[in-house]
C-alpha positions, 0 to 999 in steps of 0.5 A, a space after each residue: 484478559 491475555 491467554 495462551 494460545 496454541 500454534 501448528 505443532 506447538 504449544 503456548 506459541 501465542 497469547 491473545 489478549 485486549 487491547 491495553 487500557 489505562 489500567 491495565 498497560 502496566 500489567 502488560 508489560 510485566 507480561 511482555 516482560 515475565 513471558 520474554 516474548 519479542 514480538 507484539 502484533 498489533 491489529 486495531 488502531 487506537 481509534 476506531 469510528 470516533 471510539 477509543 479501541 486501545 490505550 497507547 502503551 508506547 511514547 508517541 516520539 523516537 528516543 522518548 521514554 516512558 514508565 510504567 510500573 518497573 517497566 521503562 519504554 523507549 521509542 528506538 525506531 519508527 517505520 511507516 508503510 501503506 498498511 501497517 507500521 513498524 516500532 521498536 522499542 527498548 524495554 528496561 526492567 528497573 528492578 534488575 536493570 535489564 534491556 531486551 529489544 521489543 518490536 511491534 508489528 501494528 497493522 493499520 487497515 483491519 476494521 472492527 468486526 470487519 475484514 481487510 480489503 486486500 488479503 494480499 495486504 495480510 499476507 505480505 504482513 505474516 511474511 514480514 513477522 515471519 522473516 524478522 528475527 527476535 533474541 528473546 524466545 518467548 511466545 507472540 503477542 496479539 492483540 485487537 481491540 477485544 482480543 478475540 474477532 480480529 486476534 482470532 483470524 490472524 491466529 487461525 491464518 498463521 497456525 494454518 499457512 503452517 500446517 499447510 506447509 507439512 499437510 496437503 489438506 487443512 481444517 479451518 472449522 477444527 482450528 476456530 473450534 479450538 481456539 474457541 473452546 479456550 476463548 470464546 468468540 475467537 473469530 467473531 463474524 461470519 465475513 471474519 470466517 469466510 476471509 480467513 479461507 480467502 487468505 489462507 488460499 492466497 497466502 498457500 498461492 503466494 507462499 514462496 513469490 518473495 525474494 530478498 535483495 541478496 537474493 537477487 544480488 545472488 541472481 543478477 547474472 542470470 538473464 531472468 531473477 525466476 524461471 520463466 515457469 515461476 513466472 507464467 505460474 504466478 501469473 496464473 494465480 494472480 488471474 485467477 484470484 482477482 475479482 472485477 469489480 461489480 457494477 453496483 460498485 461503481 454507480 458514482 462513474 455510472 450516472 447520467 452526469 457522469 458518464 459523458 465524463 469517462 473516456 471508457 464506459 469499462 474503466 471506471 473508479 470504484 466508489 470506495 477508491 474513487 477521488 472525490 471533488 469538494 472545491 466548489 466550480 459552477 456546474 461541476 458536481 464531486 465526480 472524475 475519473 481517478 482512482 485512489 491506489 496505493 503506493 508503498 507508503 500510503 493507500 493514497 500514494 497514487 491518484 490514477 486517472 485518464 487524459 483530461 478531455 475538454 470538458 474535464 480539465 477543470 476537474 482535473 486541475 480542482 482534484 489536483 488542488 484538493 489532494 496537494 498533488 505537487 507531481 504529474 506523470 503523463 504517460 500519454 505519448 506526444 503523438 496520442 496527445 495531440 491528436 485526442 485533446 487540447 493540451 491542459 497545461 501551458 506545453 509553450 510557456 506562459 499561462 494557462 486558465 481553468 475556471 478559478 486556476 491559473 497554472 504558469 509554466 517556470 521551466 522546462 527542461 530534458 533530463 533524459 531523452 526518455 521523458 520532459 520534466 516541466 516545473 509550473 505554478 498552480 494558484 487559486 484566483 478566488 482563494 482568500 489568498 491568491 498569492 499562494 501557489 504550488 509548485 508541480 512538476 510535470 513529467 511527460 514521458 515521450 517513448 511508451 506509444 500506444 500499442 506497446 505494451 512495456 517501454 524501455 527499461 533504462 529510460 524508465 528507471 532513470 523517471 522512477 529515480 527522478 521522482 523518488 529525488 523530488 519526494 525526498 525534497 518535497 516529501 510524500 504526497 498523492 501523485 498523479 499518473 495519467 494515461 489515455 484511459 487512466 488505467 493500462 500504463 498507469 496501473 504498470 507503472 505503479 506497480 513498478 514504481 511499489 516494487 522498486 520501492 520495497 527494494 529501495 527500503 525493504 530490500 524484498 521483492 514480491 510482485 505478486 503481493 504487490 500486483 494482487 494488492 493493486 488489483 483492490 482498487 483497480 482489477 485491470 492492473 498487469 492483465 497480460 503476462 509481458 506486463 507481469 514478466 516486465 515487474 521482474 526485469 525492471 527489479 533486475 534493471 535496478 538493482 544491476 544498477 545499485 552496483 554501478 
């Protein structure tokens, strides 16, 4: 079933329709095909809670074909963030041998009859479909599952941001009302309800935070990318529309067992974002102080967690195990480091043992003054086989003391490099970044390392999005305006450098 669906000031500007079924993918793309419609937005995964939500219409490899009816499909393109993927297809008519350029915009973190967990996640992704030009003219194609609770919000979100473009006051009721006078159930719950105000809101607060990379090739001359009062007031909005996390969401960190385990009794993992522990130590139970964050690629791109204290470094060493993390970023300054705890890994060579895991250093070297990087072994003594190891290497930044609330830029950029050249040789994988409380430095330096990448392979910037979709794992990240200024000047430093 696919219907018109009217948008801001215009008519037939979408169709709603299911999720494709085996039966029915053929008459979807004669559709895609009759309506000259360029873009599909996808908000359901193929499956969901072990049911099937939508048959696969597309080839599952690149350069790959496949027929359906009259319509012949090529996968061209494939690209894959955190939360959604990007596909362009070649779409051949075989009756008049015709070929127009589909893309498919597939949002991946939508749950059935649920909200995303980041509203800034939907809104970074309305931007992208609004920015991405298509040849052919016809309307946008969205689809859910059923192609009502999950259309329906994205529906109201985009017809909303634009009336709110050319009208100071919207009406959210009126819209759903409409929309479901053509279909029933459009936005279909009550949580789906209430969401489509939040992100309305954020998407009105965050309406012009992105800039393009020649955008800012534009403005590399000037001392700042943005006024300094663009500055201060996205600030302001990104302070005021963070929620801390409640308590009842954090009752894994605050059981009697655990609390000895955190540095902090504020800074603690969220239960739904925390890394949990299944390797079996004597003892320990599936609890550290880590939290999962996501980096541009994956929402477990980053694992975030304190200094081992003594008592944690096994745990330390079995979550490294368990999330095949093959890099560490400690941002524990030398002096800190002494002084706190006993070191973790072997800092002078040889090896060193944690319960069943023997970590042996091979190399060490100095790349830049900024940081050390360390190369070690990691095996389990008590694996059915022992013999195999992971390499990990360690990067042990020297130049960010406590107490300073941003390090040196070029330094900085040079450790981003050098670990974006090891995910290109190893490919992507969790990596850990440590701080004295797991949460100031590391939360920085994740947001950085997000927004150096979406230049790198977006060639957009928008710290914004990028620190409010930081803040729903963890709500401490970029808490003062130096840190939030220093997200520019770091996307200044590196795209000076793209010319050199």
């Amino acid at each position: 079933m696919a219907l018109f669906s009217q948008g801001y000031e215009k008519r037939r500007y979408y169709i709603a329709t299911q999720g494709p079924m085996p039966a029915t993918i053929v008459d979807f793309w004669k559709m895609i095909w009759q309506e000259k419609s360029g873009k599909i937005v996808m908000l359901t995964n193929l499956v969901e809670n072990s049911k099937i939500k939508c048959s696969q219409y597309w080839p599952s490899e690149p350069d790959t074909k496949q027929m359906w009816g009259n319509m012949q499909v090529i996968l061209k393109d494939i690209s894959k963030r955190n939360d959604y993927i990007i596909r362009t297809f070649e779409l051949l008519n075989r009756k008049t041998n015709k070929e127009r350029t589909i893309i498919q915009f597939h949002f991946t973190i939508w749950p059935d009859h649920g909200v995303p967990s980041s509203p800034a996640s939907l809104v970074s992704f309305r931007k992208l479909i609004k920015r991405t030009p298509s040849a052919l003219p016809g309307p946008i194609v969205v689809h859910c599952s059923a192609g009502v609770g999950r259309t329906g919000t994205f529906l109201g979100f985009d017809t909303l941001m634009e009336d709110s473009a050319e009208n100071d006051v919207i009406d959210v009721f009126k819209y759903v009302s409409v929309m479901r006078a053509d279909r029933p159930s459009m936005v279909q719950s009550r949580a789906q309800y209430s969401f489509l105000h939040q992100v309305i809101y954020e998407g009105i607060r965050a309406r012009n935070s992105l800039l393009t990379l020649d955008e800012i090739k534009q403005l590399k001359y000037r001392p700042m990318l943005v006024e300094e009062e663009t500055v201060e007031t996205e600030f302001k909005s990104v302070m005021l529309l963070k929620k801390e996390h409640h308590k009842i969401n954090t009752r894994s960190a605050r059981e009697a067992e655990n609390i000895p385990k955190n540095r902090t009794g504020h800074i603690v993992p969220h239960d739904n974002y925390r890394a949990y522990l299944v390797t079996h130590v004597e003892g320990r139970n599936d609890y550290i102080q880590a939290s999962l964050v996501p980096s541009l690629f994956s929402r477990d791109g980053f694992i975030t967690t304190q200094l081992p204290m003594e008592s944690t470094i096994i745990d330390f060493w079995r979550m490294v195990y368990e999330y095949n993390s093959l890099t560490i970023i400690s941002l524990v300054d030398q002096e800190s480091d002494h002084k706190i705890d006993p070191p973790f890994w072997p800092i002078t060579g040889g090896n060193f043992k944690s319960g069943p895991f023997l970590i042996t250093m091979t190399e060490t070297s100095e790349p830049d003054s900024f940081y050390t990087e360390t190369v070690v072994a990691l095996e389990k003594t008590d694996a059915p086989d022992p013999s195999i190891r992971s390499t990990i290497n360690i990067y042990k930044v020297h130049e960010w003391p406590v107490g300073v609330d941003v390090p040196d830029k070029r330094g900085l950029l040079a450790l981003i490099r050098a670990i974006q050249k090891r995910e290109e040789d190893v490919g992507y994988h969790s990596i850990v970044v440590q701080d004295i409380d797991g949460s100031t430095k590391c939360n920085l330096f994740c947001t950085i390392v997000n927004c150096i990448n979406r230049l790198k392979e977006d060639k957009v910037l928008d710290v914004m999005l990028t620190v409010r979709d930081m803040h729903v794992v963890q709500p401490q990240c970029i808490s003062t305006l130096p840190e939030y200024r220093f997200c520019y000047e770091m996307a200044k430093e590196y795209v000076d450098t793209l010319s050199e």
